[in-house]
C-alpha positions as CSV (number, residue, x, y, z in Angstrom):
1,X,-101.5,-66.4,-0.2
2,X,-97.7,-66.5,-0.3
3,X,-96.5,-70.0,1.1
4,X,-92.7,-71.9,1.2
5,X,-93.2,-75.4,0.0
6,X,-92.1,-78.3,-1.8
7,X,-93.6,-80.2,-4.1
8,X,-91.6,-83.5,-3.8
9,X,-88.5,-84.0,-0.9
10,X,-84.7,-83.6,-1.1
11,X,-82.7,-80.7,-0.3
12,X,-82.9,-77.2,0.5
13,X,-83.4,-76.4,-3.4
14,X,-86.7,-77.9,-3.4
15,X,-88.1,-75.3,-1.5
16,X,-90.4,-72.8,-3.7
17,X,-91.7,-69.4,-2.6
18,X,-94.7,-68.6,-4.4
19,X,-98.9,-68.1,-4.4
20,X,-100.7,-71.1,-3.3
21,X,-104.8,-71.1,-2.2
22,X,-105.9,-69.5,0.9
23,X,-106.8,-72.5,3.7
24,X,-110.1,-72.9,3.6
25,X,-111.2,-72.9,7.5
26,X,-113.5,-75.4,8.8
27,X,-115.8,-75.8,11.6
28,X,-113.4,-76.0,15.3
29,X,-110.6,-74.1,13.2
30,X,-108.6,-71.0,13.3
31,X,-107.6,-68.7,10.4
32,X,-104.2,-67.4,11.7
33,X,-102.2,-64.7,10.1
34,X,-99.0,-65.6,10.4
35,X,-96.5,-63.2,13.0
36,X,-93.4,-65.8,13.3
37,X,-92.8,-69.3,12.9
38,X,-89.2,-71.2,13.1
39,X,-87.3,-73.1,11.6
40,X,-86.6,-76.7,13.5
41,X,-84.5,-79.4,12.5
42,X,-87.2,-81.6,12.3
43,X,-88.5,-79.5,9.4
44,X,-85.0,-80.6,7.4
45,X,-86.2,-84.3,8.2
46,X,-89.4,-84.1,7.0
47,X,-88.3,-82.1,3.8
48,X,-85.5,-84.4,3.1
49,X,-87.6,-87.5,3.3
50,X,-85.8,-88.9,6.0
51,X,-89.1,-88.7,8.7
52,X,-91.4,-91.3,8.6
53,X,-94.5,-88.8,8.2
54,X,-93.0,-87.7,4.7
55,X,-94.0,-90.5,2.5
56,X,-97.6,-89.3,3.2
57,X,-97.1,-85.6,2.6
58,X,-99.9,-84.1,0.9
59,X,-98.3,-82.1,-2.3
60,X,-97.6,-79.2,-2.4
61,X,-96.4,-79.6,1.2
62,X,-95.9,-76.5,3.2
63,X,-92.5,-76.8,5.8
64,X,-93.0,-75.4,8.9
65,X,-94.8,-76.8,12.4
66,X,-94.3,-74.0,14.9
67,X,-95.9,-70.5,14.4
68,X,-97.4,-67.9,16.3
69,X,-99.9,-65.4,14.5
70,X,-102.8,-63.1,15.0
71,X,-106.5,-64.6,14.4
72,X,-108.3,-63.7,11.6
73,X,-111.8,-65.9,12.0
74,X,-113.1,-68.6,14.1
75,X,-114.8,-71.3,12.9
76,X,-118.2,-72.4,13.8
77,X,-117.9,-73.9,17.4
78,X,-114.9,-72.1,18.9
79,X,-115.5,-70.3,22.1
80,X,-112.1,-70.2,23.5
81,X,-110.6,-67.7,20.6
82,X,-111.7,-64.4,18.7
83,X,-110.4,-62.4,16.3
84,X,-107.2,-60.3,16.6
85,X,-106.3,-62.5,19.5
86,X,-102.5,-63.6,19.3
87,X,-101.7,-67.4,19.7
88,X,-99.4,-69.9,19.0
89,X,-99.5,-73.6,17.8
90,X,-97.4,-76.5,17.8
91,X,-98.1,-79.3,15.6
92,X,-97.4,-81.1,12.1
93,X,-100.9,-79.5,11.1
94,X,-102.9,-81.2,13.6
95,X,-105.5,-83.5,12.2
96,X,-106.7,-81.3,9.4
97,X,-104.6,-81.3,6.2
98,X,-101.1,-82.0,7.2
99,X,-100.1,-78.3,6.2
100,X,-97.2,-76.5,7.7
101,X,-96.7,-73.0,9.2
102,X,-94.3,-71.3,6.3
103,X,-97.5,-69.8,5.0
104,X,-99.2,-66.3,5.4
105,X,-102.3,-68.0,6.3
106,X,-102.6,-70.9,8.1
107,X,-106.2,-73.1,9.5
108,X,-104.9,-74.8,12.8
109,X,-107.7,-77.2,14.7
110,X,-108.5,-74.7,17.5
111,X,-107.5,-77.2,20.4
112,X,-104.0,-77.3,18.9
113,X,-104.1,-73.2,19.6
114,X,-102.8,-71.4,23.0
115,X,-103.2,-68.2,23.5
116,X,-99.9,-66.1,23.9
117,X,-99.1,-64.2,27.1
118,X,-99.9,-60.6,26.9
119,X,-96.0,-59.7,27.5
120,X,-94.9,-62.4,25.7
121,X,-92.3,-61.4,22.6
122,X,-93.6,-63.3,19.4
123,X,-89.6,-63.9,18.2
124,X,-89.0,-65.1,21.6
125,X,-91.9,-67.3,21.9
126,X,-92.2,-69.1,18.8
127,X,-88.1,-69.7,19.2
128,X,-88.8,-71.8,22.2
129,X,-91.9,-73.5,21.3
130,X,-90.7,-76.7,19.6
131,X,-87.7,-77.6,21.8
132,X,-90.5,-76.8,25.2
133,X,-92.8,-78.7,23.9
134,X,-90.5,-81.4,23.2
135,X,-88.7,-81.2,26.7
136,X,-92.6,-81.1,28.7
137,X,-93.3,-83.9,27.4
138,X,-90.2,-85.6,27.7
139,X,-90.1,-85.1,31.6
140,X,-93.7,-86.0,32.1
141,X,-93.8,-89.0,30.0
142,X,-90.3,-90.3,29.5
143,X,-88.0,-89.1,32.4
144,X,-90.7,-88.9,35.5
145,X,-88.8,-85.8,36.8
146,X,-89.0,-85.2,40.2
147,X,-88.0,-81.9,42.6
148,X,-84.6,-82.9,43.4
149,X,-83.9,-85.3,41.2
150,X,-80.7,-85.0,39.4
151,X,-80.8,-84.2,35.4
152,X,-77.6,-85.0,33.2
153,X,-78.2,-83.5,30.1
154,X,-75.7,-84.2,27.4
155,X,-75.9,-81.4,25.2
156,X,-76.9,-78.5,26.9
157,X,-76.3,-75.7,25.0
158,X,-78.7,-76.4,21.9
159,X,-82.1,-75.5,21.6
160,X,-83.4,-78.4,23.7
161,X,-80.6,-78.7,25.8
162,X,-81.5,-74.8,26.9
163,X,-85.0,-75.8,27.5
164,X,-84.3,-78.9,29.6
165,X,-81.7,-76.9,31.6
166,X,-84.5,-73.8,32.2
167,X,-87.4,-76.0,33.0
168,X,-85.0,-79.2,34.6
169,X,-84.5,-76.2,37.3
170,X,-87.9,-74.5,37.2
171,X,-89.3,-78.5,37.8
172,X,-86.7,-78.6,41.1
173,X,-84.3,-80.4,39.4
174,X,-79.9,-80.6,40.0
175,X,-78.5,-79.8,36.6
176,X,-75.2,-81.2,35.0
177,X,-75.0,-80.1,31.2
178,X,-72.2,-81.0,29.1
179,X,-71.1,-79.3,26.2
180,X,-67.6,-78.1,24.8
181,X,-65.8,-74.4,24.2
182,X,-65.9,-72.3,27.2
183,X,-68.9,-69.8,25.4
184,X,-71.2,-72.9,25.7
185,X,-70.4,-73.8,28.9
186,X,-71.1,-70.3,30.1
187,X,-74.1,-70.4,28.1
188,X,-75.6,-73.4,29.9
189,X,-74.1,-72.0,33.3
190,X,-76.1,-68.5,32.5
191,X,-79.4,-70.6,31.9
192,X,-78.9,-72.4,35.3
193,X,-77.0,-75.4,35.0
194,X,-75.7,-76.5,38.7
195,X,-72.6,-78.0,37.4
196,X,-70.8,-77.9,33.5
197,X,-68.4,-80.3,31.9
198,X,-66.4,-79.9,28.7
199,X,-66.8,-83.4,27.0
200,X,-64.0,-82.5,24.8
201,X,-61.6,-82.4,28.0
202,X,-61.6,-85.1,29.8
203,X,-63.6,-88.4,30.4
204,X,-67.3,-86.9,31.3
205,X,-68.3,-90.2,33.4
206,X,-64.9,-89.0,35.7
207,X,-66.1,-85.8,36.3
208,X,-69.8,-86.9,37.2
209,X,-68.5,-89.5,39.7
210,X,-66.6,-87.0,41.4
211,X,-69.4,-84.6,41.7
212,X,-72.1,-87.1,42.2
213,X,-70.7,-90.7,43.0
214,X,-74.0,-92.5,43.5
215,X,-74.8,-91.0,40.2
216,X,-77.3,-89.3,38.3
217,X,-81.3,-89.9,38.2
218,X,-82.2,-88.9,34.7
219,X,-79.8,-88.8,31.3
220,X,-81.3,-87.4,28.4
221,X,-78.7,-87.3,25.3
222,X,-80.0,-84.9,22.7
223,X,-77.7,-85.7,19.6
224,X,-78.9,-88.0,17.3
225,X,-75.7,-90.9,18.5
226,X,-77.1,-90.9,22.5
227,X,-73.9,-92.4,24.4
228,X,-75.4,-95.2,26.5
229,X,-72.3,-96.7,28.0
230,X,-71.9,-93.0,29.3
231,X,-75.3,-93.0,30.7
232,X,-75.5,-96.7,31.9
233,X,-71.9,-96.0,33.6
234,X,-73.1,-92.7,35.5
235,X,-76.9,-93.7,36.3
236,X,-78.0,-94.1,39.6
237,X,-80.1,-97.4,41.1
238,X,-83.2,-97.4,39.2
239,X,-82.0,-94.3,36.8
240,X,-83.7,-93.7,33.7
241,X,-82.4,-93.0,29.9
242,X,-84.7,-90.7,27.9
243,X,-84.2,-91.0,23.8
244,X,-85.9,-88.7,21.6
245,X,-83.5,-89.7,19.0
246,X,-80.6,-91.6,17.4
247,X,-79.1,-94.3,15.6
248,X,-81.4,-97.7,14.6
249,X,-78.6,-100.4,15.7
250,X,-77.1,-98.7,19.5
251,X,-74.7,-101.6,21.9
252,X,-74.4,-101.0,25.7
253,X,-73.6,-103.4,28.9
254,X,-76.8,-105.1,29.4
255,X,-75.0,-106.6,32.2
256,X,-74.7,-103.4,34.3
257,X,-78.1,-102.0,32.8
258,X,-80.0,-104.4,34.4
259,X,-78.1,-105.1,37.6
260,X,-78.6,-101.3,38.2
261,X,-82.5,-101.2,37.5
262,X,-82.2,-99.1,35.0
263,X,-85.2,-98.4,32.4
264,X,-84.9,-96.5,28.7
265,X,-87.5,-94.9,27.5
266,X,-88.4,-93.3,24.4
267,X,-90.7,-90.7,23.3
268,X,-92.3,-88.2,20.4
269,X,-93.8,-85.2,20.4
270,X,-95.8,-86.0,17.7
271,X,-98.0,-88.7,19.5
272,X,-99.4,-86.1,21.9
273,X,-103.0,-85.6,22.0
274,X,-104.8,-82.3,22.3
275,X,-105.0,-82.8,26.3
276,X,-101.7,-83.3,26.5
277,X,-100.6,-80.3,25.1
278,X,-102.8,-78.0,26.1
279,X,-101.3,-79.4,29.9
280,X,-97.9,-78.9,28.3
281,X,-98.9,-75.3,26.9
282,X,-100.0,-74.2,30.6
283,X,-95.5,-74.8,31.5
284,X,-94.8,-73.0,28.2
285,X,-96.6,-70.2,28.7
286,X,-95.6,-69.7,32.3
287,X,-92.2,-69.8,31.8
288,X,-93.1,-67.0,29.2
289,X,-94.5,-65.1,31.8
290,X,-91.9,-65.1,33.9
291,X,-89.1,-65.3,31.9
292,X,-87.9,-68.9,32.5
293,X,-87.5,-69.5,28.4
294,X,-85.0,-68.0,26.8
295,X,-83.9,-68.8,23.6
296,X,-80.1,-68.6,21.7
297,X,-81.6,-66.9,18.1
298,X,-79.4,-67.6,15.6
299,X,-80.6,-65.6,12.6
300,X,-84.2,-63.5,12.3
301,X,-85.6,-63.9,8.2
302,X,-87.9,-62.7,6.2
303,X,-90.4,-65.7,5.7
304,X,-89.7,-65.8,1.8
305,X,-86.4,-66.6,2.5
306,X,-87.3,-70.2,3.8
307,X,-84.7,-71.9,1.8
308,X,-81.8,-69.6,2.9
309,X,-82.8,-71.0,6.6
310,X,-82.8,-74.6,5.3
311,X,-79.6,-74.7,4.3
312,X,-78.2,-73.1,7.2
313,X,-80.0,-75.8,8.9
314,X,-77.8,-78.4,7.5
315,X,-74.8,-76.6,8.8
316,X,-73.3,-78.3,11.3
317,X,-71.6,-75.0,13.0
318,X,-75.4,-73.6,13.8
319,X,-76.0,-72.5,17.0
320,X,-79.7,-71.7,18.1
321,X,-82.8,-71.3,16.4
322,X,-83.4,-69.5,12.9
323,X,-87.1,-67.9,13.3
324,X,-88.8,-66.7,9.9
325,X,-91.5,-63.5,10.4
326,X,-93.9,-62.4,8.2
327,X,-93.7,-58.7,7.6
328,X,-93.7,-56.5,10.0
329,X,-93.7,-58.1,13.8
330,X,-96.3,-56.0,16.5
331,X,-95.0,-54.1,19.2
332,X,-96.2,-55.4,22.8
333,X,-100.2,-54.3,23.5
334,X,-100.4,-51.4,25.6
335,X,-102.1,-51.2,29.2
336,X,-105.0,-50.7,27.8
337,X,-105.3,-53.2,25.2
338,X,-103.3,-55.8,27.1
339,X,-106.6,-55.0,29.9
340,X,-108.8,-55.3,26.8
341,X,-107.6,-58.8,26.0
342,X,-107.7,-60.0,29.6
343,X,-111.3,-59.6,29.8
344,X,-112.4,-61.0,26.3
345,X,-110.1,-63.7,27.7
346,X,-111.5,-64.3,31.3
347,X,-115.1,-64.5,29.2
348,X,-114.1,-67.2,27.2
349,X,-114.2,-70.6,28.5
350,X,-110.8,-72.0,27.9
351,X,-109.8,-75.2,29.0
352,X,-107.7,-75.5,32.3
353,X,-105.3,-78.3,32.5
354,X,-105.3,-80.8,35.1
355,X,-103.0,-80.5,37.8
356,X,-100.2,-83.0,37.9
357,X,-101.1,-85.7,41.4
358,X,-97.3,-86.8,40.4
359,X,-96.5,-87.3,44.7
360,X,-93.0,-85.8,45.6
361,X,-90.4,-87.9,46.6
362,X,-90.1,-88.9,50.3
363,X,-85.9,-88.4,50.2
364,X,-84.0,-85.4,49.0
365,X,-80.5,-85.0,47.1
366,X,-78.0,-82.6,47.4
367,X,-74.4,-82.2,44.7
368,X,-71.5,-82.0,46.4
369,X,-69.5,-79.6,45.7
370,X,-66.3,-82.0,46.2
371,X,-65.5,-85.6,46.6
372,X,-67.7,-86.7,50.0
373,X,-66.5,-88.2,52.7
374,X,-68.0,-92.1,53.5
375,X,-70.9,-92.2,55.2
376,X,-71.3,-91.9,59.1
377,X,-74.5,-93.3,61.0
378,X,-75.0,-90.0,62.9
379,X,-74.4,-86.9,63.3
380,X,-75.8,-85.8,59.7
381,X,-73.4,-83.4,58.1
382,X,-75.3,-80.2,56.5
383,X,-76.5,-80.3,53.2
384,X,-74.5,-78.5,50.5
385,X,-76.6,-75.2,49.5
386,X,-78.7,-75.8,46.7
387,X,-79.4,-73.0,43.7
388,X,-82.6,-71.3,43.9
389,X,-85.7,-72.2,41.5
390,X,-86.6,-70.0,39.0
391,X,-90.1,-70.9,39.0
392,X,-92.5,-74.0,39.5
C-alpha cells in the first residue's frame, strides 16, 4: 500500500510518500480503506518530536490520527461492523501498533471505530472529528458544563474554538468567543456565539464585565500561551479554567484564584478509554446528523501530498482544517442503500453509551444585553431572551 511517513522526526521534509506493507489485521480489528483523514496540528507535534508520544514511535511511523474509510474485513470477534460499512476513528492507533491514518489501508481496534451517519459528508466529518472529540471530552471531564452555564472561549474561530462554540450551545450553554478581524468575529457569530469580542481592540476582561459582571462559569483558552490573569480576572465564584495546552512555567494571582474558588483543570484526549469515546462518538455523530458540526476547510488534498499540508500546517496565517482524501470520495448512499445499511445496522449489536446522570443546575443565568441595574429584593425584572439551542 501507499502510506506518508517518516522514518525519524523533524520537519515537514521528512515526510516520504511511498509503498509500505499492508496492516496485517488481527483478531477485534478493522481493515479500513481509507475515504479522508486530516491533517491536525497535533500531527506537526508528533512529527516534529516535540509530543511526548514521539520518542516511542515505531519506525517507519505513519502521521495521521483521524480518518474515516470504508471497511474492507473484520476481524475474528467483531459483531458491531461488516464490510463496506463507512466509519470513522479517532485515535493515535489505538493499542495496536501505534500507526497513523495517512495510509491507504489502515487496521484500527474495532472499539476505537464509529459508524458514520448515513447522510453524513466524509470531508465534513473527518474535518470535525479531532477538535469534537477534543471539546466532548473537555466539557465532560475538564469544564463540567452545565445548561446555562456561561462558556468564554478565547479563540473561537479555530478548529476547536468552532466546535466548543457549536456544541457549548447544543449542551445549553451562553457563549462569549473572542477572536480578532471582523471575518472571524462573524464566523464565530454565524456558528452561534451569544456575544463576540475583538481582543485586538480593547481590554477583553472590560468588555466581559460589562456584559456579564458576576463573570463567567467556564474559560477555556485554546492557544498554546492560555491568559490566566484574563481568566482568573473574569471567572465567576467557584469558576473553572480548562487547559488543553500551553507553556511549562505560566504566573497568575494566586491571591484572587483562591479567594474566588476557582479550580484549573487539565486534560488530553489521548487518555480516553474505549468507553469514553464511544460516549463521546454518540455527541459527534448527532451533531452530524443534524448539522450542529460544521467545519472552516481550509484546503482539500490529495493524500500523497501529505507534506504539502504539513508545511501549511506550520503557517501561522492557516485558518481551518486541511483534510487529505484518498482517490476518489463516494457520493451519499441512496434511499435504498442508506435503508440497506440501517438494517444490517439495527442487527448488529453495537454498544450504546450510557446516559449522562450529570443533575442540572437548580439556578439559571441569563447575559444582559447592557450594564444591569443593582439588584432589588422583589419584583423580579424579566429575564433577557436567551438564543435558541441547536440541539441537545
Amino acid at each position: 500500500m501507499k502510506a506518508a511517513y517518516i522514518k525519524k522526526t523533524g520537519g515537514p521534509d521528512q515526510i516520504q510518500w511511498g509503498d509500505l506493507p499492508d496492516p496485517k489485521l488481527g483478531e477485534g480489528q478493522l481493515l479500513i480503506r481509507t475515504i479522508a483523514v486530516a491533517a491536525n496540528p497535533v500531527d506537526a507535534y508528533i512529527r516534529s518530536g516535540k509530543f511526548a508520544l514521539s520518542p516511542s514511535l515505531k519506525m517507519p511511523h505513519i502521521l495521521g490520527i483521524d480518518l474515516v474509510g470504508e471497511v474492507v474485513h473484520v476481524g475474528k470477534g467483531v459483531k458491531e461492523f461488516f464490510a463496506g460499512m463507512l466509519v470513522w476513528s479517532n485515535s493515535f492507533g489505538g493499542p495496536t501498533d501505534g500507526q497513523g491514518s495517512f495510509a491507504e489501508l489502515v487496521v484500527r481496534d474495532a472499539n476505537y471505530c464509529f459508524a458514520l451517519p448515513n447522510h453524513a459528508d466524509p470531508i465534513e466529518a473527518v474535518a470535525v472529528l479531532q477538535s469534537a472529540a477534543t471539546v466532548c471530552r473537555g466539557f465532560i471531564v475538564a469544564a463540567s458544563l452545565r445548561k446555562e452555564d456561561v462558556l468564554l472561549v478565547n479563540g473561537g474561530a479555530g478548529n476547536v474554538g468552532t466546535a466548543m462554540i457549536q456544541l457549548g450551545k447544543a449542551r445549553g450553554a451562553h457563549v462569549i468567543a473572542t477572536s480578532n478581524g471582523a471575518e472571524k468575529l462573524a464566523w464565530c457569530k454565524k456558528q452561534g456565539a451569544d456575544y463576540v469580542i475583538d481582543y485586538k481592540k480593547g481590554k477583553v476582561a472590560n468588555e466581559i464585565k460589562k456584559i456579564l459582571p458576576n463573570g463567567v462559569d467556564v474559560f477555556w483558552d485554546t492557544s498554546r500561551d492560555p491568559d490566566f490573569d484574563l481568566a482568573i480576572d473574569i471567572l465567576a465564584h467557584k469558576g473553572r479554567i480548562v487547559v488543553a495546552s500551553g507553556s511549562e512555567s505560566p504566573s497568575f494571582d494566586v491571591n484572587k484564584f483562591y479567594q474566588k474558588e476557582c479550580a484549573i483543570r487539565g486534560f488530553t484526549l489521548f487518555h480516553a478509554t474505549p468507553d469514553e469515546l464511544a460516549g463521546y462518538a454518540v455527541i459527534i455523530n448527532r451533531a452530524l446528523e443534524e448539522g450542529i458540526l460544521k467545519p472552516k476547510i481550509a484546503a482539500v488534498l490529495p493524500l500523497s501530498e501529505a507534506k504539502k499540508a504539513h508545511v501549511m500546517l506550520e503557517d501561522k496565517n492557516l485558518w481551518g482544517r486541511i483534510v487529505l482524501v484518498n482517490g476518489q470520495v463516494p457520493k451519499k448512499p441512496s434511499a435504498a442503500k442508506t435503508t440497506e445499511i440501517q438494517k444490517k445496522v439495527s442487527t448488529a449489536k453495537a454498544p450504546v453509551a450510557k446516559k449522562s446522570t450529570a443533575k442540572k443546575p437548580e439556578t439559571k443565568k441569563t447575559i444582559a444585553t447592557k450594564k444591569p441595574e443593582p439588584k432589588k429584593p422583589a419584583p423580579k425584572a424579566a429575564p433577557a431572551k436567551k438564543p435558541a439551542k441547536k440541539g441537545k
